[in-house]
C-alpha positions in Angstrom: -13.1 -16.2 13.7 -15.4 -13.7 13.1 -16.0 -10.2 13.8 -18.3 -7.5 13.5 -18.3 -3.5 14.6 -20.6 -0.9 15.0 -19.8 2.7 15.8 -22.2 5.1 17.3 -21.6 8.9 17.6 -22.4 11.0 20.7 -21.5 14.1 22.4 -20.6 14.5 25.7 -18.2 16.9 28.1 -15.7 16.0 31.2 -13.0 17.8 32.4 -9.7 16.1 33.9 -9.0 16.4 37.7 -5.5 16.6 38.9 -4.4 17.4 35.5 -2.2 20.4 34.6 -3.3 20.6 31.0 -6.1 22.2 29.4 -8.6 19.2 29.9 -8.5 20.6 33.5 -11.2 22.8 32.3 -14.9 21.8 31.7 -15.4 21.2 27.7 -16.8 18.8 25.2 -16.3 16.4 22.5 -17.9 15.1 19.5 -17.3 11.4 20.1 -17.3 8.1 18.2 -17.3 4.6 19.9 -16.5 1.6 17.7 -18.2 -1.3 19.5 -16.1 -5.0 18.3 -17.6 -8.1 18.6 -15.7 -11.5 17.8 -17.2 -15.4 17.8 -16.5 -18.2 16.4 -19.7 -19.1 14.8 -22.6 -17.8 12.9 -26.7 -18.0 14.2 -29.3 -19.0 11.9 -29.8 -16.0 10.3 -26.0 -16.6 9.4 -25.0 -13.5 11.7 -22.1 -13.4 14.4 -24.9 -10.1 15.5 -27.1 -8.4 13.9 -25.8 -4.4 13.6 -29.5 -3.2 14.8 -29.8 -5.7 17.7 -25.6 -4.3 18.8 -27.3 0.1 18.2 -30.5 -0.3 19.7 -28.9 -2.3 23.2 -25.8 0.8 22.7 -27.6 3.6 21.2 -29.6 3.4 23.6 -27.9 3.2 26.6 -25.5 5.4 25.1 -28.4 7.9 24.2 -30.0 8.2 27.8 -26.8 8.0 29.9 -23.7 9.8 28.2 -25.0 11.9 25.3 -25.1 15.5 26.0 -23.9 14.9 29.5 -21.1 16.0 31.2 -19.5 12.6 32.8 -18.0 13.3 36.0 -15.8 12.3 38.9 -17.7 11.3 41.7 -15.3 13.4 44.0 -15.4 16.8 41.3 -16.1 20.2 43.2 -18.5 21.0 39.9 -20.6 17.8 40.5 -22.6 19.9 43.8 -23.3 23.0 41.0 -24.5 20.2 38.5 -27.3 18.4 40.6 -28.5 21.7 42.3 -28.6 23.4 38.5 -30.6 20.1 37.0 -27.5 20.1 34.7 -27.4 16.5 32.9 -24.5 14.5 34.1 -22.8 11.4 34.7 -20.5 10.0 37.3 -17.7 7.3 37.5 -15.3 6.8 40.0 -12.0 7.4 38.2 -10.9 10.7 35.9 -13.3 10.6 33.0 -10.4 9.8 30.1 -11.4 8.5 27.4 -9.7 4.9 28.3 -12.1 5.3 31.5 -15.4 5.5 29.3 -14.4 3.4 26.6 -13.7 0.8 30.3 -17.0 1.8 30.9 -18.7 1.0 27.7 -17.5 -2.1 27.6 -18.7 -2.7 30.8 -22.4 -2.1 29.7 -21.6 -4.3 26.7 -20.9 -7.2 28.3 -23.7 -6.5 30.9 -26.5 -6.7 27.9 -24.7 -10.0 27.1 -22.7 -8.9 23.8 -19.7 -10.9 23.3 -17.6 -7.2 23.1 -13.8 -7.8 22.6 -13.3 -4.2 22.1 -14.4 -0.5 22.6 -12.4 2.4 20.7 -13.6 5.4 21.8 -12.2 8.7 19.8 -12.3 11.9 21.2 -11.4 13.7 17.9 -11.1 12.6 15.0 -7.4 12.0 15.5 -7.2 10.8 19.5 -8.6 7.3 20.1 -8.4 5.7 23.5 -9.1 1.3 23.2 -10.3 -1.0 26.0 -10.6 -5.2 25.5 -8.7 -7.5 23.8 -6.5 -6.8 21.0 -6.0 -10.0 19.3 -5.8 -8.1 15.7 -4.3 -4.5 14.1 -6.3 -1.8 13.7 -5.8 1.9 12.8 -7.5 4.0 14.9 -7.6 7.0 12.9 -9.8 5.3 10.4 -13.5 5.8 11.2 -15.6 5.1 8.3 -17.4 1.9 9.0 
């Protein structure tokens, strides 16, 4: 089996509805999403993926729909404020946790056709959030790639 990751750094903000803590409040993080891709064989080039074809279908995406946005709740009460302001923003339909946007990246991974197994998505350097299969240990405190 083999498996490849790239990680791509973005920031974005959210705030936590429903939630007594202080991620009720709008703020921001510096974020890191580690992008794993698993197969059992190689192409021609002897690759599972090549790491620029994995950042320019993510970065991208990534680029022009989360970074430097604040990623919303559909139902938030600061959503109206954002689209009358021209404030950059995006929505989902759950609480945007970081298990929710990893979910989501995943998502978009496997709709460009990347065989993803898993998305870890850190928050801080120390607060990592996974969605996929797991079918190997990791430690998610290590981000060096």
């Amino acid at each position: 089996m083999y498996r490849v990751a790239k990680s791509i750094d973005f920031c974005y903000g959210h705030r936590l509805t429903n939630y007594p803590g202080k991620c009720r409040f709008l703020h921001g993080h510096n974020g890191r999403v580690r992008i794993e891709i698993e197969g059992d064989g190689l192409d021609a080039r002897g690759m599972l993926a090549d790491f620029g074809d994995i950042k320019r279908v993510m970065k991208q995406w990534i680029d022009e729909n989360l970074d430097h946005r604040m990623i919303l709740n559909r139902n938030d009460p600061a959503l109206e404020w954002f689209r009358q302001n021209g404030e950059p923003h995006y929505t989902i339909d759950e609480n945007p946790t970081a298990e929710a946007i990893a979910r989501l990246i995943h998502s978009k991974a496997r709709e460009f056709g990347l065989p993803v197994t898993r998305v870890l998505l850190w928050e801080t350097p120390d607060s990592c959030a996974e969605y996929g299969e797991s079918n190997y240990p990791s430690d998610p405190s290590d981000r060096s790639d």
